[in-house]
mmJSON file of the N, C-alpha and C atoms, coordinates in Angstrom:
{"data_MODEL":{"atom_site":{
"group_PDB":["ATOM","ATOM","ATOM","ATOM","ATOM","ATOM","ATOM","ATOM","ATOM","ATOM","ATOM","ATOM","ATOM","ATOM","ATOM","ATOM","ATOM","ATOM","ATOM","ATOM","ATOM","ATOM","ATOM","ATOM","ATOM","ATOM","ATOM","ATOM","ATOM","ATOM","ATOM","ATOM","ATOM","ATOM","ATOM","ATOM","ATOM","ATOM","ATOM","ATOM","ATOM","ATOM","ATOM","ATOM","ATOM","ATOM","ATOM","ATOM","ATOM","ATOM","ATOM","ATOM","ATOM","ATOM","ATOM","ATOM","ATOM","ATOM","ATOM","ATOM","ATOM","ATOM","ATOM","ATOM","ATOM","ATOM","ATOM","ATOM","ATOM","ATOM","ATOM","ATOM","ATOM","ATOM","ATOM","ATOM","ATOM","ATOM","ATOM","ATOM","ATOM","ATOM","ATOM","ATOM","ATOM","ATOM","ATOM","ATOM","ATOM","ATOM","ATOM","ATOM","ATOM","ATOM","ATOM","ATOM","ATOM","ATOM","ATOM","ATOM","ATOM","ATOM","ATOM","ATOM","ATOM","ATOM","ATOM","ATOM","ATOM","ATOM","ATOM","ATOM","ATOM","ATOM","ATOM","ATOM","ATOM","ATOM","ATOM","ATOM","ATOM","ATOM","ATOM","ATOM","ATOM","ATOM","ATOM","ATOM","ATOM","ATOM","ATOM","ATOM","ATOM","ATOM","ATOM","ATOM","ATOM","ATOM","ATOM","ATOM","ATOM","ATOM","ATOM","ATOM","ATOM","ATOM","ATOM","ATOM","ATOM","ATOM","ATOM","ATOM","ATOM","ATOM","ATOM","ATOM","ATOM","ATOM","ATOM","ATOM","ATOM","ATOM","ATOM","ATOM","ATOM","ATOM","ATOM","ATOM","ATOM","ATOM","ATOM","ATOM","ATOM","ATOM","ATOM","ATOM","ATOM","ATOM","ATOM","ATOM","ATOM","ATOM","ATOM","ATOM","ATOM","ATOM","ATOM","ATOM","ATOM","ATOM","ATOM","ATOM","ATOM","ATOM","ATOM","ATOM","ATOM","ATOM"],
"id":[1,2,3,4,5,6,7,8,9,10,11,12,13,14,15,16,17,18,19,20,21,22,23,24,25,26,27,28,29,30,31,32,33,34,35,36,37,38,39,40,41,42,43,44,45,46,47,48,49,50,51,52,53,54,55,56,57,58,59,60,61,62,63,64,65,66,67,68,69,70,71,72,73,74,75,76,77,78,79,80,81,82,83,84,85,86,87,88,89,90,91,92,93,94,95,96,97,98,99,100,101,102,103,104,105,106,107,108,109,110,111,112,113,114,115,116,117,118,119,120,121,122,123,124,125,126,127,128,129,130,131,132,133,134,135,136,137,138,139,140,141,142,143,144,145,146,147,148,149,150,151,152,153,154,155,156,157,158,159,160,161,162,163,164,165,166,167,168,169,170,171,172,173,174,175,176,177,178,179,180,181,182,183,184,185,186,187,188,189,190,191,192,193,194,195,196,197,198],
"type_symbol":["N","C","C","N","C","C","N","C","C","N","C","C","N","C","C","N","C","C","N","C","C","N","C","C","N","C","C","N","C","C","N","C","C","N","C","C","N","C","C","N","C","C","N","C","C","N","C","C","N","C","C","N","C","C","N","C","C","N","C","C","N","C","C","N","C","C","N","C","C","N","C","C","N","C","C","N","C","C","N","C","C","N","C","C","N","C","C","N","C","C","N","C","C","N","C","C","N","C","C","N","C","C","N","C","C","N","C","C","N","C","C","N","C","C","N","C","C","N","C","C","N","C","C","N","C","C","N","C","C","N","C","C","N","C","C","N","C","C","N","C","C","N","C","C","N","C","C","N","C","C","N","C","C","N","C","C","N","C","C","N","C","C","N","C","C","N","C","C","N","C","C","N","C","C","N","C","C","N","C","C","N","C","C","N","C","C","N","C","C","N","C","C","N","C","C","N","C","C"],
"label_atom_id":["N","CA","C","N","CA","C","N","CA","C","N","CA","C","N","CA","C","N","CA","C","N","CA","C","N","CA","C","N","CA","C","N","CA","C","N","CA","C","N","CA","C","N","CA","C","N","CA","C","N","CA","C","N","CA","C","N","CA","C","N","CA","C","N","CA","C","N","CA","C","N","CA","C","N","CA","C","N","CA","C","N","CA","C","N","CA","C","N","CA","C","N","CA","C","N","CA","C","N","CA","C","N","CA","C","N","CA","C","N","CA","C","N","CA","C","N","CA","C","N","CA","C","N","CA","C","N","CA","C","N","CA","C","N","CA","C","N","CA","C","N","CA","C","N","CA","C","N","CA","C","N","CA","C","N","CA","C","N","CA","C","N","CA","C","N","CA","C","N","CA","C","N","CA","C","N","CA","C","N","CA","C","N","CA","C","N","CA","C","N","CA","C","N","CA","C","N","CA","C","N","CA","C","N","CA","C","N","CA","C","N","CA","C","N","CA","C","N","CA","C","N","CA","C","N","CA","C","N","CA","C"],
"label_alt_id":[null,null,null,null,null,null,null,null,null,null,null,null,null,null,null,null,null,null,null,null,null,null,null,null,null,null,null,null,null,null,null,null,null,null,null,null,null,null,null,null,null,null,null,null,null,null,null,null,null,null,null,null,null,null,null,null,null,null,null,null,null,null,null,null,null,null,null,null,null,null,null,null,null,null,null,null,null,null,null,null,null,null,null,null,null,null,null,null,null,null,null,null,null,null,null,null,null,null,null,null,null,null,null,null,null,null,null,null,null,null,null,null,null,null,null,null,null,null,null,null,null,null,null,null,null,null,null,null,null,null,null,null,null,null,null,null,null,null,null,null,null,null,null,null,null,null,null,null,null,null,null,null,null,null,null,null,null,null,null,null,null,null,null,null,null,null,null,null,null,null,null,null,null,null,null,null,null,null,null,null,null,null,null,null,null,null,null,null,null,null,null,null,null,null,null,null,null,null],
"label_comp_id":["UNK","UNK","UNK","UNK","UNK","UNK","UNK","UNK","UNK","UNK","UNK","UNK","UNK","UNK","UNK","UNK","UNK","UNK","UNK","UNK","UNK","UNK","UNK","UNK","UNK","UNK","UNK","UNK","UNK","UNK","UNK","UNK","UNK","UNK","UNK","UNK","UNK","UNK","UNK","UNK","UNK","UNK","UNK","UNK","UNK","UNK","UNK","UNK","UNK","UNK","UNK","UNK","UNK","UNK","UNK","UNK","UNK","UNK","UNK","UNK","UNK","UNK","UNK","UNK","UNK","UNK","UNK","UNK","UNK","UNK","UNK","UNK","UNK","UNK","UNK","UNK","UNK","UNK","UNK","UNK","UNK","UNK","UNK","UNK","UNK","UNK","UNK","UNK","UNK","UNK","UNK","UNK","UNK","UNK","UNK","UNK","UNK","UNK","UNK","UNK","UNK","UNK","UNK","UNK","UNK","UNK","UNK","UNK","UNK","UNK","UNK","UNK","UNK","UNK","UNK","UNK","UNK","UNK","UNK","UNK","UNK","UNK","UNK","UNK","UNK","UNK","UNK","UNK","UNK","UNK","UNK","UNK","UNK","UNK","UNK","UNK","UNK","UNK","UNK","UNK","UNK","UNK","UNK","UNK","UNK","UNK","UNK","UNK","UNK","UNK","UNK","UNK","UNK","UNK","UNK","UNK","UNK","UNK","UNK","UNK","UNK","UNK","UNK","UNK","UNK","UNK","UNK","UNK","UNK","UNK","UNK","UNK","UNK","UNK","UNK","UNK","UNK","UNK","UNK","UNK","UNK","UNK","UNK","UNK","UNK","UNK","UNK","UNK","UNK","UNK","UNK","UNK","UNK","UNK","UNK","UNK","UNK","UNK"],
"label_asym_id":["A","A","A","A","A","A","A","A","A","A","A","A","A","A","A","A","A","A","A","A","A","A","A","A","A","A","A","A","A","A","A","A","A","A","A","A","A","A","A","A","A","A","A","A","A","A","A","A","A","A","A","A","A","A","A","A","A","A","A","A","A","A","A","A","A","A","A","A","A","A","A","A","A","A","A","A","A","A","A","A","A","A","A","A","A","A","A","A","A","A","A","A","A","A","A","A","A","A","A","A","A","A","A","A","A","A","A","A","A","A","A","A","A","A","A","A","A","A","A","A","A","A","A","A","A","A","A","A","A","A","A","A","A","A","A","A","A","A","A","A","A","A","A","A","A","A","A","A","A","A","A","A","A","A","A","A","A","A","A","A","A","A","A","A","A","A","A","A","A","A","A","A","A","A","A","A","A","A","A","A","A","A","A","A","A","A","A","A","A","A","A","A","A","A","A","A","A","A"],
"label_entity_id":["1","1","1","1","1","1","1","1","1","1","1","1","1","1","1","1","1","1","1","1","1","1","1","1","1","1","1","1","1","1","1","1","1","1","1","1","1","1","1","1","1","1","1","1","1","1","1","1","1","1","1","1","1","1","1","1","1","1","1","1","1","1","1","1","1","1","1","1","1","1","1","1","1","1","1","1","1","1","1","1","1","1","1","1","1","1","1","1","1","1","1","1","1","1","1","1","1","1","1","1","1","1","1","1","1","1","1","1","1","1","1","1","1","1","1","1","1","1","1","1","1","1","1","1","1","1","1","1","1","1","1","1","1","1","1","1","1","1","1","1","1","1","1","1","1","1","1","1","1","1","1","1","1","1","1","1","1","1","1","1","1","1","1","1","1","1","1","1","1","1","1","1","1","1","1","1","1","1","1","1","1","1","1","1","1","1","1","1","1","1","1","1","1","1","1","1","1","1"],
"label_seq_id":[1,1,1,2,2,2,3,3,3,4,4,4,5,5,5,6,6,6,7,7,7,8,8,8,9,9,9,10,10,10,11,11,11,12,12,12,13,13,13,14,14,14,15,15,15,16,16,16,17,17,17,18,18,18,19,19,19,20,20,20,21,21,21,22,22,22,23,23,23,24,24,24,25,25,25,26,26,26,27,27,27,28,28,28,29,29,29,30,30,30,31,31,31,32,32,32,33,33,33,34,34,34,35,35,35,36,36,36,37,37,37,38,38,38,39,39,39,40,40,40,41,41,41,42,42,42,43,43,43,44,44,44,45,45,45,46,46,46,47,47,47,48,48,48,49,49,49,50,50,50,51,51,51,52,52,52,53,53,53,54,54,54,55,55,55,56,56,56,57,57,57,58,58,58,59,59,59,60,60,60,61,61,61,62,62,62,63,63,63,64,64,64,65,65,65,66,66,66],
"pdbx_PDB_ins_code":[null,null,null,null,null,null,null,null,null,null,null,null,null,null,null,null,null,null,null,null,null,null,null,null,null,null,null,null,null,null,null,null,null,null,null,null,null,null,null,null,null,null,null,null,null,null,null,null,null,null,null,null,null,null,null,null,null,null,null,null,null,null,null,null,null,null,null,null,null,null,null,null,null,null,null,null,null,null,null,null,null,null,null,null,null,null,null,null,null,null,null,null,null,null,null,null,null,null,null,null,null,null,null,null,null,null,null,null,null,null,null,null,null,null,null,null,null,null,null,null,null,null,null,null,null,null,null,null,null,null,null,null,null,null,null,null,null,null,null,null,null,null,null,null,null,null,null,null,null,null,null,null,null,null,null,null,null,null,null,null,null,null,null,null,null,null,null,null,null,null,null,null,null,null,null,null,null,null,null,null,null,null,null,null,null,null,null,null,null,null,null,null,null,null,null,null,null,null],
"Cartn_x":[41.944,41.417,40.282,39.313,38.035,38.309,37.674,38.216,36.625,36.737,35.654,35.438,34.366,34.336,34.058,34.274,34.473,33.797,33.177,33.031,33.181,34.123,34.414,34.525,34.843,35.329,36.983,37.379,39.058,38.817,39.659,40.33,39.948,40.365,39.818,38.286,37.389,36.466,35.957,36.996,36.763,36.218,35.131,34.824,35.83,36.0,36.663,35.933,35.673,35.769,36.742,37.161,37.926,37.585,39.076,38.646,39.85,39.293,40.497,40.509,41.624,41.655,41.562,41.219,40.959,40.382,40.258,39.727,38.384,38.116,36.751,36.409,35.231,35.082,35.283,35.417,35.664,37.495,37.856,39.411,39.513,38.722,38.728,38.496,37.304,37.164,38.152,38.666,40.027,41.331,41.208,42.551,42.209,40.744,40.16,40.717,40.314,40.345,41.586,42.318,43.838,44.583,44.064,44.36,44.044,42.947,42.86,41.298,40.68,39.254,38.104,37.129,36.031,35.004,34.896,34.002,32.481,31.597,30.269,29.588,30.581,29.417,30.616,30.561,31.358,30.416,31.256,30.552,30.918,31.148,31.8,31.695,32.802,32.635,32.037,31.621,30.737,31.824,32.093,33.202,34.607,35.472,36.927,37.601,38.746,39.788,40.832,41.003,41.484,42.432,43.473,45.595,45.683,46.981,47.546,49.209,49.047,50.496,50.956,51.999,52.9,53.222,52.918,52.845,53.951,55.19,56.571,56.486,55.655,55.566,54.673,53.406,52.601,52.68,54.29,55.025,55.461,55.242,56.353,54.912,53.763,52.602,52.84,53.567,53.708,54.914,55.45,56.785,56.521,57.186,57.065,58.514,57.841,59.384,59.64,60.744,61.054,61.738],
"Cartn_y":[8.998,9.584,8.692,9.068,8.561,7.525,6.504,5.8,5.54,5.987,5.692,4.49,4.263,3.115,3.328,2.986,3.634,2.381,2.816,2.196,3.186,2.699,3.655,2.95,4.044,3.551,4.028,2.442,3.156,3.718,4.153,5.105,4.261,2.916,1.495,0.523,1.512,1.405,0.394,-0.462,-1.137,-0.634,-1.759,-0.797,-1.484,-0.926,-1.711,-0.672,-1.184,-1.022,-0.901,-0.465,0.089,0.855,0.863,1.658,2.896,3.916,5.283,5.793,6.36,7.204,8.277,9.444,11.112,11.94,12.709,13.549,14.435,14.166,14.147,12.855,13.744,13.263,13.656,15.22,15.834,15.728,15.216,14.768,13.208,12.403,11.427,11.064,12.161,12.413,13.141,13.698,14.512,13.61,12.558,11.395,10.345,9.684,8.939,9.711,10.607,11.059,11.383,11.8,12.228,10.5,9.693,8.421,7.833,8.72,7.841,6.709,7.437,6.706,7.612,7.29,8.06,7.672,8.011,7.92,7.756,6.483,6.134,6.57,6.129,5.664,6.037,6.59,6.969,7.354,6.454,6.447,5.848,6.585,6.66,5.275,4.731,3.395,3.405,2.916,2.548,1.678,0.638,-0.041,0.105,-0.039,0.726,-0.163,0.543,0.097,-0.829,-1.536,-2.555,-3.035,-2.738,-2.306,-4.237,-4.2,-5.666,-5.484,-6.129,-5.943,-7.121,-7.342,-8.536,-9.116,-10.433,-11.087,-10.852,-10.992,-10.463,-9.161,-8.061,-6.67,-7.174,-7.876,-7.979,-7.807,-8.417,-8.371,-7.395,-6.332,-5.089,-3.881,-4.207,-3.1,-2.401,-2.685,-1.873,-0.601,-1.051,-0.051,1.405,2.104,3.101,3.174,3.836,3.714,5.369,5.513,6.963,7.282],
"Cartn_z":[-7.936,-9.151,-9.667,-10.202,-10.796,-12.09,-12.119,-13.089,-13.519,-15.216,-15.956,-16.84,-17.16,-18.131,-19.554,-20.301,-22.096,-23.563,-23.911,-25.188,-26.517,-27.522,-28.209,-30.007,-30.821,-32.156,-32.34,-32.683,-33.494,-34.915,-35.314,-36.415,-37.416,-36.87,-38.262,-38.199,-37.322,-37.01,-36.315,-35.377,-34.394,-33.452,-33.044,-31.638,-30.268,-29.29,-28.244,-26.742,-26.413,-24.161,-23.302,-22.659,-21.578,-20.378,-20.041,-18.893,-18.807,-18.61,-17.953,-16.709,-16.384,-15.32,-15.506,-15.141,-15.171,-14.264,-13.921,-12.844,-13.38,-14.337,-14.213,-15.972,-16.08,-17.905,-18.511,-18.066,-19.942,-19.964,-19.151,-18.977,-19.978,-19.606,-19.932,-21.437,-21.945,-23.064,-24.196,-23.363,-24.017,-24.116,-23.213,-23.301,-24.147,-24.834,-25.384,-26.966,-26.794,-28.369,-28.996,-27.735,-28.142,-28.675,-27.804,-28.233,-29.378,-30.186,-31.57,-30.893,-30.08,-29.681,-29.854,-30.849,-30.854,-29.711,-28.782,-27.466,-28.165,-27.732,-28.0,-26.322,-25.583,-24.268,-23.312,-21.881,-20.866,-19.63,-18.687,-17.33,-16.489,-15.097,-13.854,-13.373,-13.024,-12.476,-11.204,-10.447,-9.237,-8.623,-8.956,-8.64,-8.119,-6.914,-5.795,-7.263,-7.213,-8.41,-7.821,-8.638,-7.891,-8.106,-6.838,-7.376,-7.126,-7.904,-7.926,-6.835,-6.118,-5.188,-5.087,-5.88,-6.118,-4.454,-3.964,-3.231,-2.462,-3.366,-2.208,-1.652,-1.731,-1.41,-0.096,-0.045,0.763,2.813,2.805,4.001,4.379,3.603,3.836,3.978,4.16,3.972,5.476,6.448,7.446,7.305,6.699,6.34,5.681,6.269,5.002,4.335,2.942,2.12,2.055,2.009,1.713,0.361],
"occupancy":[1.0,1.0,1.0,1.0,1.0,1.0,1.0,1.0,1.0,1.0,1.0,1.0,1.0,1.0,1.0,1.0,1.0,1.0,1.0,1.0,1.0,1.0,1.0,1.0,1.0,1.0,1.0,1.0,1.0,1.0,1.0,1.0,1.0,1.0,1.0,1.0,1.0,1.0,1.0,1.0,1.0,1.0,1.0,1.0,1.0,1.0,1.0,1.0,1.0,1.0,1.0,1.0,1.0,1.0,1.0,1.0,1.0,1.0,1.0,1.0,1.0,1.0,1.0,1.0,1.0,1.0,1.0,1.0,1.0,1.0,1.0,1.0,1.0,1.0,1.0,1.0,1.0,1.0,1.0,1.0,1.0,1.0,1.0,1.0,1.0,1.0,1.0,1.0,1.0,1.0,1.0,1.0,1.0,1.0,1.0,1.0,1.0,1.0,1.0,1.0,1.0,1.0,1.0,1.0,1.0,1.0,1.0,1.0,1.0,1.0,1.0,1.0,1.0,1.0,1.0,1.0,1.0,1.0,1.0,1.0,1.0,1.0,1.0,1.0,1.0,1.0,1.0,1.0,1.0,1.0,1.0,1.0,1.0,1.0,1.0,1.0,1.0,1.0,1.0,1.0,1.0,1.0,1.0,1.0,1.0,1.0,1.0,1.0,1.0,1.0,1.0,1.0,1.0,1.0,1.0,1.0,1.0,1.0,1.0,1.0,1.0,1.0,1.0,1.0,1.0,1.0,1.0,1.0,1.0,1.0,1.0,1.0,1.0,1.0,1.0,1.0,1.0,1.0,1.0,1.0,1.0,1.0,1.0,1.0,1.0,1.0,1.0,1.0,1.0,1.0,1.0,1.0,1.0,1.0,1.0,1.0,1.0,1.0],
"B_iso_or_equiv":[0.0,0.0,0.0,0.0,0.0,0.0,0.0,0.0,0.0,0.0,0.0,0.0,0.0,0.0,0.0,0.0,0.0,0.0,0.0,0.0,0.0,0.0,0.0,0.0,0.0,0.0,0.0,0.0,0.0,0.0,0.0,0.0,0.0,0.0,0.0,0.0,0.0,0.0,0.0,0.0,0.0,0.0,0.0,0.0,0.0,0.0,0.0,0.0,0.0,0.0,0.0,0.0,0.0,0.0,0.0,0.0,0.0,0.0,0.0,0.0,0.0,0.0,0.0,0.0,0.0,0.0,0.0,0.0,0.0,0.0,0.0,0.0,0.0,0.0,0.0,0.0,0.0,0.0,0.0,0.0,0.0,0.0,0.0,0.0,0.0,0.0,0.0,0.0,0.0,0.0,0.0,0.0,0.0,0.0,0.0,0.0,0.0,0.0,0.0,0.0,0.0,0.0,0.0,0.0,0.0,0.0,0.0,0.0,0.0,0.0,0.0,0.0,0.0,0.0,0.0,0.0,0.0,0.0,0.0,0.0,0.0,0.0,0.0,0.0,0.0,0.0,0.0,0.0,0.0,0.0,0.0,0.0,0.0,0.0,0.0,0.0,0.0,0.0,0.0,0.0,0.0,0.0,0.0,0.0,0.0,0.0,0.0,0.0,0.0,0.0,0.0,0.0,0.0,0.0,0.0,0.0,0.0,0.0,0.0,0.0,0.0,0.0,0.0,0.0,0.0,0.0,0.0,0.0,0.0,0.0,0.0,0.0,0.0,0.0,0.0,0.0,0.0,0.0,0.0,0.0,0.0,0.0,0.0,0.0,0.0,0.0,0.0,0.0,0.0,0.0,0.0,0.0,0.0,0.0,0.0,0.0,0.0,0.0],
"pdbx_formal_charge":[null,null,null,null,null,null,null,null,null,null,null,null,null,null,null,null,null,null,null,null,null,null,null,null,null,null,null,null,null,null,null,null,null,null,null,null,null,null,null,null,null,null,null,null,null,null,null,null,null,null,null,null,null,null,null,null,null,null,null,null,null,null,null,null,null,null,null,null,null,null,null,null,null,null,null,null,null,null,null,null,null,null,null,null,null,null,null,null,null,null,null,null,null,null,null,null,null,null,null,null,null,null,null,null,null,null,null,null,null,null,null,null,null,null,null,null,null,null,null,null,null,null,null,null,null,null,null,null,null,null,null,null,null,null,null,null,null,null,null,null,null,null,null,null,null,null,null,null,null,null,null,null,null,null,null,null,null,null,null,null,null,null,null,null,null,null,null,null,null,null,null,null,null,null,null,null,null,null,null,null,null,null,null,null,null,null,null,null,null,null,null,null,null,null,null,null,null,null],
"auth_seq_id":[1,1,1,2,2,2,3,3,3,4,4,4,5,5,5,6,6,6,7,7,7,8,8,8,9,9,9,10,10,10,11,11,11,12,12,12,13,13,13,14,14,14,15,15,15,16,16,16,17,17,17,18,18,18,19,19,19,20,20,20,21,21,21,22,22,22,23,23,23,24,24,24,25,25,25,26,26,26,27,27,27,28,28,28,29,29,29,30,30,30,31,31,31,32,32,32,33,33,33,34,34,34,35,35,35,36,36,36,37,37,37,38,38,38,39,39,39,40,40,40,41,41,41,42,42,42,43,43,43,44,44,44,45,45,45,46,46,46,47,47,47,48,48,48,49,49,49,50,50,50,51,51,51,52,52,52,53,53,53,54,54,54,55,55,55,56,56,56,57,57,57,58,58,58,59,59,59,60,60,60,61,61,61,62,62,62,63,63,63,64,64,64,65,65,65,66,66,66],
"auth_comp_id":["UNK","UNK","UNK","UNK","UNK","UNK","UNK","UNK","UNK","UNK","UNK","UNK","UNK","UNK","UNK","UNK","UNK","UNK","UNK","UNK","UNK","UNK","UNK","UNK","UNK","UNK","UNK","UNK","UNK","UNK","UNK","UNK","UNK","UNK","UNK","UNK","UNK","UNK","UNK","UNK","UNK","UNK","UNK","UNK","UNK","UNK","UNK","UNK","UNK","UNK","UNK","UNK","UNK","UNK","UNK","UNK","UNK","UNK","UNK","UNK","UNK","UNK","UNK","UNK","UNK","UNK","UNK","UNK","UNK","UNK","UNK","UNK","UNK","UNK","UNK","UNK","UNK","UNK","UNK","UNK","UNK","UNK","UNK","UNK","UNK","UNK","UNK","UNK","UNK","UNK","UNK","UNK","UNK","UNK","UNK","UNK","UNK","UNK","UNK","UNK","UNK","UNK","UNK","UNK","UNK","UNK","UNK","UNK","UNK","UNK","UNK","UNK","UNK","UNK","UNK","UNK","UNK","UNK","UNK","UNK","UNK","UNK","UNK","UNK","UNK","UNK","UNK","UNK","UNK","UNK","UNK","UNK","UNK","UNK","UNK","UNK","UNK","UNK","UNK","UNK","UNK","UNK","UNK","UNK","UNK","UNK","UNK","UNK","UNK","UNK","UNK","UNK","UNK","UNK","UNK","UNK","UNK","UNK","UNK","UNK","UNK","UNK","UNK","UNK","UNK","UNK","UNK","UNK","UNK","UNK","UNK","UNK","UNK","UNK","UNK","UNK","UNK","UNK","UNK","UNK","UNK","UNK","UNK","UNK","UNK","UNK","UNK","UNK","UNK","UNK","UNK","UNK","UNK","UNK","UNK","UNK","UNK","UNK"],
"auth_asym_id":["A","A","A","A","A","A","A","A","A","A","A","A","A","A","A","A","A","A","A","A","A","A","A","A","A","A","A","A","A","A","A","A","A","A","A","A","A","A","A","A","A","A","A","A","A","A","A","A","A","A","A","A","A","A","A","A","A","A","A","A","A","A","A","A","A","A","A","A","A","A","A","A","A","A","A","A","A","A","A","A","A","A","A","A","A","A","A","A","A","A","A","A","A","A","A","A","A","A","A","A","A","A","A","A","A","A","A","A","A","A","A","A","A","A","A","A","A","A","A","A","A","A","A","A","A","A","A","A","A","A","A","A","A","A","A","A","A","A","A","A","A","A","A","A","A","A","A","A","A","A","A","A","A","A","A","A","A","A","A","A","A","A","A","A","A","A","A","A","A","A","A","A","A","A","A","A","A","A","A","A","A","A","A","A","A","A","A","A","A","A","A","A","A","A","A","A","A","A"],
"auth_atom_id":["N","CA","C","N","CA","C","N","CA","C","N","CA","C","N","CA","C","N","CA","C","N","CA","C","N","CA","C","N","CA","C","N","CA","C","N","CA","C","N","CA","C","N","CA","C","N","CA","C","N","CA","C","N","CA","C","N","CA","C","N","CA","C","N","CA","C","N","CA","C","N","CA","C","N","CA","C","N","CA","C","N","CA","C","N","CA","C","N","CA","C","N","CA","C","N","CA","C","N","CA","C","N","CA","C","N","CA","C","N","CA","C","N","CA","C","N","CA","C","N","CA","C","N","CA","C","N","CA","C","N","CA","C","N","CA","C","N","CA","C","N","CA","C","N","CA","C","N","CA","C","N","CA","C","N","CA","C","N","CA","C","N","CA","C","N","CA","C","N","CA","C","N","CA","C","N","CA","C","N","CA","C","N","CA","C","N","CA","C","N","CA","C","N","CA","C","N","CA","C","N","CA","C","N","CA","C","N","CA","C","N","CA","C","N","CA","C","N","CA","C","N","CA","C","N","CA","C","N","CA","C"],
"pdbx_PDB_model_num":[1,1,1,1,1,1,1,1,1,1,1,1,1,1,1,1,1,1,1,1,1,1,1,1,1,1,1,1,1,1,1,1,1,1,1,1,1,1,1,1,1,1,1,1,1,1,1,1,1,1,1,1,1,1,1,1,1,1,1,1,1,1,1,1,1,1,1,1,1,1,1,1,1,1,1,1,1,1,1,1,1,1,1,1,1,1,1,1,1,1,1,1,1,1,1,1,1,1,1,1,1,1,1,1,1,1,1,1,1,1,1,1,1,1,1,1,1,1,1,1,1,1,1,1,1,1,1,1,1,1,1,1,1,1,1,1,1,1,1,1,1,1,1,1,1,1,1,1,1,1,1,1,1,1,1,1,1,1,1,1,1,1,1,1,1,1,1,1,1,1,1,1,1,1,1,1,1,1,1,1,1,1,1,1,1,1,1,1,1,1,1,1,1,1,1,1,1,1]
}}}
């Protein structure tokens, strides 16, 4: 799934940056706002997303799990 990048306003008029996942933007825009984020700026990361796999899992990437 597409992961966008976000600059936005809170409710208490902070601004803050992030990042979402969504399948497109107007998805993303619809999960920003439902969240209580007024969207300034949104745009498609360029950048592969990048999973964290706890070191003890690392041995087991041949396996499948069922």
């Amino acid at each position: 799934m597409p992961v966008f990048l976000y600059k936005g306003i809170k409710k208490d008029g902070t601004v803050i940056k992030g990042i979402i996942e969504a399948s497109a933007e107007s998805t993303a825009l619809q999960k920003l706002k439902a969240s209580g984020i007024y969207p300034i700026k949104i745009q498609l990361s360029t950048e592969k997303k990048k999973v964290y796999i706890p070191k003890i899992f690392k041995g087991f990437s041949n396996l499948l799990f069922i």
